[in-house]
C-alpha positions as CSV (number, residue, x, y, z in Angstrom):
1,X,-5.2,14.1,-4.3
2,X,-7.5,11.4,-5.2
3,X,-7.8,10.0,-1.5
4,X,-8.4,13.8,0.2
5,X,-11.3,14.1,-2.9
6,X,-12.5,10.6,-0.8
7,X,-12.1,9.6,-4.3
8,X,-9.3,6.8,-3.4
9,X,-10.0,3.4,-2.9
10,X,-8.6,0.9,-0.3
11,X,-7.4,-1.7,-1.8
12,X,-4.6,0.9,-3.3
13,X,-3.5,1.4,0.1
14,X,-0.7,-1.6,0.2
15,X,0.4,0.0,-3.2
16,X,1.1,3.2,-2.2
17,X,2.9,1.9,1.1
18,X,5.2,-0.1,-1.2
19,X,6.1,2.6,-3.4
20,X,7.3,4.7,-0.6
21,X,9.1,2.0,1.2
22,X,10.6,1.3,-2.4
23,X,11.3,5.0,-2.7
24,X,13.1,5.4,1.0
25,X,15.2,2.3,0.4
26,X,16.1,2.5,-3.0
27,X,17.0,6.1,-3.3
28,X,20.4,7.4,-3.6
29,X,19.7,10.8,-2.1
30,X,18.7,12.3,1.1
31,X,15.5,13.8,-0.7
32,X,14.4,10.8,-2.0
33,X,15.1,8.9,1.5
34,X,12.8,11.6,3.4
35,X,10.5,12.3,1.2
36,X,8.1,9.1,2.0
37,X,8.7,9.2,5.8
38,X,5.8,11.7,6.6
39,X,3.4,9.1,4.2
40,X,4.9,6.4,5.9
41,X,4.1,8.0,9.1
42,X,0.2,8.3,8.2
43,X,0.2,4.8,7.5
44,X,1.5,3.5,10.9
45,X,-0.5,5.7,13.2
46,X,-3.5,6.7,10.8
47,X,-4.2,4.0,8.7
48,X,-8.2,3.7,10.1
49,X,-8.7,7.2,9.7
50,X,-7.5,7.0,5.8
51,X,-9.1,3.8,5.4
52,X,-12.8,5.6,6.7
53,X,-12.0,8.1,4.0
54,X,-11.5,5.7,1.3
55,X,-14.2,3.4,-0.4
């Protein structure tokens, strides 16, 4: 929420990557396993667009 406010900051970027990579590997069930992939998804073909609305 904080990061659509433009309230986010970069530097927590590589922190909310790992958490869902953590979550998609780590997860015992499908929900947890699919969950991350759309955030995952904004990452790898976003990222400068997120990044411009981030200080």
């Amino acid at each position: 929420e904080r990061v659509l406010r433009g309230e986010g900051r970069a530097s927590e970027l590589p922190a909310m990557r790992e958490i869902c990579e953590a979550m998609k590997d780590t997860s015992i069930c499908g929900l947890g396993q699919a969950a991350p992939i759309p955030y995952l998804s904004l990452f790898e073909y976003f990222e400068p667009d997120i990044r411009a609305r981030l200080k």
